[in-house]
C-alpha positions as CSV (number, residue, x, y, z in Angstrom):
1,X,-13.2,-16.5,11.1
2,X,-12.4,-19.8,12.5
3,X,-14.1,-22.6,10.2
4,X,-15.0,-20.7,7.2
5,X,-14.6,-22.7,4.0
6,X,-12.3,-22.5,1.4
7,X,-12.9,-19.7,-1.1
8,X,-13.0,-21.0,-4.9
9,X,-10.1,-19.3,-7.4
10,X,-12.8,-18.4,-9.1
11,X,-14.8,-16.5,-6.6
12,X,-14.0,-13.1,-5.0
13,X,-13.2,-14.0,-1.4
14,X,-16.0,-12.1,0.7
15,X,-15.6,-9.2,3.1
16,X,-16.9,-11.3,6.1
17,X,-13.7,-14.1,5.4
18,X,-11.1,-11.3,4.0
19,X,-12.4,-8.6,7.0
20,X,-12.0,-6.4,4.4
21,X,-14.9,-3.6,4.2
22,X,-15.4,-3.3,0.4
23,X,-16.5,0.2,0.8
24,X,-12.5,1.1,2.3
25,X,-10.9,-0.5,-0.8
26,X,-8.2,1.5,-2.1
27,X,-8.2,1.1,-6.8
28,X,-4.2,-0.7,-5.8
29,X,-6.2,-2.7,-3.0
30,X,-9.1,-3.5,-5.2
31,X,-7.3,-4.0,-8.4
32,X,-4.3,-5.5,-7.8
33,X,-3.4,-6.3,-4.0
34,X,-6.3,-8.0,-2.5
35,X,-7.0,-9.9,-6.1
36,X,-3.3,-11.0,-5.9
37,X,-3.6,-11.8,-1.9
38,X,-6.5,-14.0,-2.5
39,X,-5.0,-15.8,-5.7
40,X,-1.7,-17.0,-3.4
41,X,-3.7,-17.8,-0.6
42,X,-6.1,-20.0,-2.3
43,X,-2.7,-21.6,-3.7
44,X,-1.2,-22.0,-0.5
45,X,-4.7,-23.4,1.1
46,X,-4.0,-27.1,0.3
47,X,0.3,-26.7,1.3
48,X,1.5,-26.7,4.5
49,X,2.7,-23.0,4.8
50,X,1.1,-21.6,7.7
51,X,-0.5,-17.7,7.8
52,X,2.3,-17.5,10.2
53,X,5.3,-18.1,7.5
54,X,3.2,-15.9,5.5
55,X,3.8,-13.0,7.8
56,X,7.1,-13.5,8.5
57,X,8.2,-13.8,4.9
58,X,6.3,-10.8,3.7
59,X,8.7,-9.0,6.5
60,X,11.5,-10.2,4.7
61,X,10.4,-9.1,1.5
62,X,10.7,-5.2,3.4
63,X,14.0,-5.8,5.0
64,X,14.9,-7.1,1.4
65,X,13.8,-3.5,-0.3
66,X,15.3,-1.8,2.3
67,X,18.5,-3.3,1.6
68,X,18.0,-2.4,-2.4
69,X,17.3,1.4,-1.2
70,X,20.3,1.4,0.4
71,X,22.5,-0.5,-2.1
72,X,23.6,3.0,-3.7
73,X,23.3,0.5,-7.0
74,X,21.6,3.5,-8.6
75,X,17.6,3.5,-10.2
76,X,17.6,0.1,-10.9
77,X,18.2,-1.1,-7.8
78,X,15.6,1.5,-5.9
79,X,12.8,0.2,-8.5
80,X,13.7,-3.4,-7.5
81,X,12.8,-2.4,-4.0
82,X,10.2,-0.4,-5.0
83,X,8.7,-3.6,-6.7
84,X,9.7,-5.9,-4.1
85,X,8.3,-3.7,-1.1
86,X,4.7,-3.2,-3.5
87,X,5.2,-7.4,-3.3
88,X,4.9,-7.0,0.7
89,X,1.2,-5.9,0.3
90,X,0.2,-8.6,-1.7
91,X,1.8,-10.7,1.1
92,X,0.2,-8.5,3.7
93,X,-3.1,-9.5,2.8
94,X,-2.6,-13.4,1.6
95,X,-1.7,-14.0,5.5
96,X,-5.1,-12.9,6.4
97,X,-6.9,-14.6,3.8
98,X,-5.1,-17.8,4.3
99,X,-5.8,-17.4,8.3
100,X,-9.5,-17.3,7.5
101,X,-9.8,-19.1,4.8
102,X,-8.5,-22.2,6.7
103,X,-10.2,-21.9,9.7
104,X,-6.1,-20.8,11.5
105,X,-6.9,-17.5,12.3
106,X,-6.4,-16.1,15.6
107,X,-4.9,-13.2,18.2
108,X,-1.5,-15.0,17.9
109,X,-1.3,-14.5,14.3
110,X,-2.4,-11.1,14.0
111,X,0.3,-10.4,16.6
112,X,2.9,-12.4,14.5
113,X,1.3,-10.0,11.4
114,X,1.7,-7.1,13.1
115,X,5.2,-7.9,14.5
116,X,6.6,-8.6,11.5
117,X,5.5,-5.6,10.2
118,X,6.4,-3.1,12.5
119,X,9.8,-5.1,13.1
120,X,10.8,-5.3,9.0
121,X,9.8,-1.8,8.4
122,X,11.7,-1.0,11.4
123,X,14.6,-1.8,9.0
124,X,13.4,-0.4,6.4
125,X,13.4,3.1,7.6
126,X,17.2,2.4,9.6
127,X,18.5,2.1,6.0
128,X,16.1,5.1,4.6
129,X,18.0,7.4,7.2
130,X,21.5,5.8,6.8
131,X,20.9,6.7,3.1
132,X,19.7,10.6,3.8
133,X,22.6,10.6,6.4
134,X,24.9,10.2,3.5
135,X,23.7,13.4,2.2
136,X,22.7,15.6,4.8
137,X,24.8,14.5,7.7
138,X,24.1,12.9,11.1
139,X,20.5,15.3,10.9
140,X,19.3,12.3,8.3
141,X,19.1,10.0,10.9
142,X,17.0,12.1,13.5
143,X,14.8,13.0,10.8
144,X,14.1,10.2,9.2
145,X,13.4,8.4,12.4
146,X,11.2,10.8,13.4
147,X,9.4,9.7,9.9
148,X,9.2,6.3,10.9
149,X,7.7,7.2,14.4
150,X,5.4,9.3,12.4
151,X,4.1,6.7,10.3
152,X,3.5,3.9,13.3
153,X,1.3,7.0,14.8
154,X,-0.5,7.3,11.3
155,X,-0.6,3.9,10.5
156,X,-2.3,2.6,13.7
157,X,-5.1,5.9,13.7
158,X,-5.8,4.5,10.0
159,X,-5.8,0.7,10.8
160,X,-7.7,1.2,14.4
161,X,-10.1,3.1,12.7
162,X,-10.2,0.5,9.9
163,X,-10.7,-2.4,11.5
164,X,-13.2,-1.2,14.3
165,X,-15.6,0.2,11.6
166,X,-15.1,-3.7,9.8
167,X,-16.1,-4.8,13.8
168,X,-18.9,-2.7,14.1
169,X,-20.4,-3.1,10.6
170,X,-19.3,-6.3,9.4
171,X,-18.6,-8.4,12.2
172,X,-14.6,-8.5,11.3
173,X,-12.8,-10.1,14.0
174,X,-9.9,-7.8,15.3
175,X,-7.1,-7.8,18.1
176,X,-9.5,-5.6,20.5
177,X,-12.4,-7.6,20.0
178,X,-10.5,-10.7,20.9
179,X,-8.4,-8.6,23.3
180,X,-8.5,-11.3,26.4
181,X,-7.0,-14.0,23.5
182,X,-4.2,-11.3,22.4
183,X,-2.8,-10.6,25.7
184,X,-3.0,-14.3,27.0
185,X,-1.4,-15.5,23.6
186,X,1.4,-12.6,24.1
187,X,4.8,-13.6,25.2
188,X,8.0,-12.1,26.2
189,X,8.1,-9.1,24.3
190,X,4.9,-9.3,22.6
191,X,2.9,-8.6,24.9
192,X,4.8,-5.3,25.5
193,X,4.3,-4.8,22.1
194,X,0.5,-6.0,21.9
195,X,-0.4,-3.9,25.2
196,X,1.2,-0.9,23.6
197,X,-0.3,-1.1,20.3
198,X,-3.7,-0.7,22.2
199,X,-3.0,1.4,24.9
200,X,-1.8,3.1,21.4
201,X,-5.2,2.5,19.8
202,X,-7.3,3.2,22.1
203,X,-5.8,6.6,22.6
204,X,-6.4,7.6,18.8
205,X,-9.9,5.7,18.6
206,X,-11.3,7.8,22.2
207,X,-15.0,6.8,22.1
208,X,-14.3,3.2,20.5
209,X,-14.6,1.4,23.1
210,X,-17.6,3.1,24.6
211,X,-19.0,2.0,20.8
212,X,-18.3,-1.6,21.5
213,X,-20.0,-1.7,24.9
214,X,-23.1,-0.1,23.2
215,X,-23.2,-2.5,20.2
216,X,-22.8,-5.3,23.1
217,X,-25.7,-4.5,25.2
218,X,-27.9,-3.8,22.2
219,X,-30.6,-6.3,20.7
220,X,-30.6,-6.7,17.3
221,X,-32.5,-4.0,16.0
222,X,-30.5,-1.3,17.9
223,X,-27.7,-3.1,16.3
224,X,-28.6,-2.4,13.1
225,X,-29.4,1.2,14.0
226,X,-26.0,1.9,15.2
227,X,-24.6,0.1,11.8
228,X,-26.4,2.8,10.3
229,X,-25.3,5.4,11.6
230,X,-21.4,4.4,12.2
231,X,-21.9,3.8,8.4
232,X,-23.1,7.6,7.9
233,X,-20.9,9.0,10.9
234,X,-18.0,7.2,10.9
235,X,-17.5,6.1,7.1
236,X,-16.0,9.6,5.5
237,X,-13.5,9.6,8.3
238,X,-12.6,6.3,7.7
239,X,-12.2,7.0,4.1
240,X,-10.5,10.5,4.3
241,X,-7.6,8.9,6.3
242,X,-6.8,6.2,3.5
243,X,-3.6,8.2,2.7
244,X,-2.3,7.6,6.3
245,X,-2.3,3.4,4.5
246,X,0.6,1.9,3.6
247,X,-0.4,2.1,0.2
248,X,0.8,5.6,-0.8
249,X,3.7,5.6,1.6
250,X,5.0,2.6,-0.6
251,X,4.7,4.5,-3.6
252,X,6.2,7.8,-2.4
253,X,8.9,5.9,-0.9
254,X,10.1,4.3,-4.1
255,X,9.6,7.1,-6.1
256,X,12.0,9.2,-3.5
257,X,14.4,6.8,-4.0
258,X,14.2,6.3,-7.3
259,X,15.1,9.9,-7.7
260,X,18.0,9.8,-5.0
261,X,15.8,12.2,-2.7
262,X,15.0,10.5,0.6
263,X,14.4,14.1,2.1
264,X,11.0,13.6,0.3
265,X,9.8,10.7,2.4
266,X,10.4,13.2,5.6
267,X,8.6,16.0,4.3
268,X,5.4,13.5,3.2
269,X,5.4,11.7,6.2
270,X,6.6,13.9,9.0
271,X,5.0,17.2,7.8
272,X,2.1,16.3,5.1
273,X,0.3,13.2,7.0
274,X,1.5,14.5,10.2
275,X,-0.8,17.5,9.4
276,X,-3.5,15.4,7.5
277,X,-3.5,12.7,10.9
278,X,-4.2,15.8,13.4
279,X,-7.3,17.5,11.7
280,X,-8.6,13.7,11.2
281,X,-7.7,12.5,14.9
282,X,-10.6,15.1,16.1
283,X,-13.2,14.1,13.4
284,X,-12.7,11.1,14.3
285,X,-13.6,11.2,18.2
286,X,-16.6,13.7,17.0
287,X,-18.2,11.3,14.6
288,X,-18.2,8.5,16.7
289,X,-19.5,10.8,19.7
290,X,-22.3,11.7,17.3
291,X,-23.2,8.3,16.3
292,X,-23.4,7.4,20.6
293,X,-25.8,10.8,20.8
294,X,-27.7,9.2,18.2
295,X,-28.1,5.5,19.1
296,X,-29.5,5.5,22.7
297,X,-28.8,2.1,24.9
298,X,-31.5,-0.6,24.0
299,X,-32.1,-3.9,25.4
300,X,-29.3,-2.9,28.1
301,X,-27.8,-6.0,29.9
C-alpha cells in the first residue's frame, strides 16, 4: 500500500504490506520464496532499482531457463534452468514487496508484473515445444502450446481467486479493486492485455464482483460478517486450487526436463490441472454464492 514503512531485515514483512494471506502460503512460499523475496527487497529498499526493473528482470531470469531447457546441453544444463526459473519466484515476490514496502506500488506496476510474466513465460513454453517437437514431430508444438494456454487459464482462476479472498479479508490491494487506475494507466497493448486479463477473471471468479459491491455497501459489522464467512466459504477453495500456482508447475517442469521428457509437462498441465481447474471452477462460483445467501445487504448505500 502506498506509504507503508520500511519492513526491518529482521522482521517478517506482514500480510497487509506483502498482500500475502498467510493462511494461502505454500511450505516453498513460506520457507524459502517469500523469506527470500523479503530479504532482496529490504536490500534493494535504500538502491535505486525500481519494483519495475524488478519485474522485468525476474522475466528474464524465465527466458534465461527457457533457453537452458532448450540447450540440449544434457541434465546439467535443464537443472541450471530448473534453478534459475525457481530464482523467478523469489523475484516474483521481491517486486511486490519492494512496491509496498516503499510506498511505489500501483496498477501500472502490477501490469508491468504481470506482463512480464505472461510475456517471458510466453518464451518459455515456445522453447518447451521446440524441444518436444524434436521428438515427437510438428504434434510437440500444438501440444505444448495448448499447455501453455492451459496454464494462463489455471493460473489466473488460482491468482483471481487469490487475490480477491486477500481483498476481501485483508484489505490487499489488487488490479480489480483499483480497476479505474489499471485501465487508465494501460497503454498501447496493455491495456488489451489488462482488459483481457479481467474480462478473463471475472469470467472464472462469476459472483466476485457481486461480492465486492456487498462488502462496499456494508458498514462495518456486516463487513466483518462477510470476512467470516468468505473465510469459511471461500477459504478450502482457495486452498484446493494451490496446485494450479506456479509453484508446482516450476517443479514438474524441471524435473521433465531433467529427465528429457517434455511430454510430461503436457500431460500435468493439459490433462491433470485441466481436470483439477474444472471441478474447482464450480466450487468456486457455489461457495461464494453461499457466502452472498448468507450475508444479507446491511447499511446499503
Amino acid at each position: 500500500m502506498r506509504g507503508a514503512p520500511r519492513v526491518s531485515k529482521r522482521e517478517s514483512v506482514p500480510a497487509h504490506v506483502t498482500g500475502r494471506p498467510p493462511e494461502l502460503e505454500d511450505w516453498l512460499n513460506r520457507r524459502l520464496y517469500h523469506p527470500l523475496s523479503a530479504r532482496l527487497a529490504n536490500a534493494l529498499a535504500p538502491t535505486p532499482v525500481t519494483p519495475n526493473a524488478v519485474s522485468v528482470a525476474g522475466g528474464a531470469l524465465v527466458v534465461l531457463a527457457a533457453g537452458l531447457y532448450a540447450s540440449g546441453l544434457g541434465i546439467a544444463a535443464a537443472a541450471a534452468g530448473l534453478g534459475i526459473h525457481m530464482a523467478w519466484h523469489v523475484l516474483d515476490g521481491a517486486d511486490g514487496d519492494l512496491a509496498r514496502m516503499t510506498g511505489r506500488a500501483s496498477a501500472a506496476g502490477e501490469i508491468v508484473d504481470g506482463a512480464s510474466d505472461y510475456l517471458s513465460h510466453l518464451v518459455l513454453y515456445i522453447a518447451l515445444a521446440s524441444v518436444l517437437a524434436d521428438q515427437i514431430g510438428g504434434a510437440g508444438w500444438l501440444l505444448m502450446i495448448a499447455a501453455g494456454i492451459a496454464r494462463a487459464f489455471q493460473t489466473t482462476f488460482y491468482e483471481t481467486q487469490r487475490r480477491q479472498y486477500g481483498w476481501w479479508v485483508h484489505g490487499s490491494a489488487w488490479l480489480r479493486s483499483g480497476e479505474e487506475e489499471a485501465l487508465g494507466a494501460a497503454r498501447g497493448p496493455f491495456g488489451g492485455l489488462t482488459r483481457l486479463y479481467l474480462a478473463v477473471s471475472d469470467w472464472m471468479a462469476r459472483g466476485g464482483r457481486a461480492l465486492d459491491t456487498r462488502f462496499e455497501r456494508s458498514d462495518e459489522a456486516g463487513r466483518e460478517a462477510l470476512r467470516k464467512e468468505v473465510r469459511r466459504q471461500v477459504l478450502p477453495v482457495v486452498r484446493a486450487a494451490m496446485p494450479l500456482s506456479s509453484n508446482i508447475r516450476t517443479i514438474v517442469i524441471g524435473i521433465a526436463m531433467i529427465a528429457g521428457l517434455p511430454i510430461l509437462i503436457v500431460v500435468f498441465e493439459l490433462v491433470v490441472l485441466s481436470l483439477v481447474l474444472a471441478f474447482l471452477a464450480d466450487r468456486a462460483e457455489r461457495a461464494i454464492a453461499a457466502v452472498l445467501a448468507a450475508q444479507p445487504p446491511t447499511n446499503s448505500r
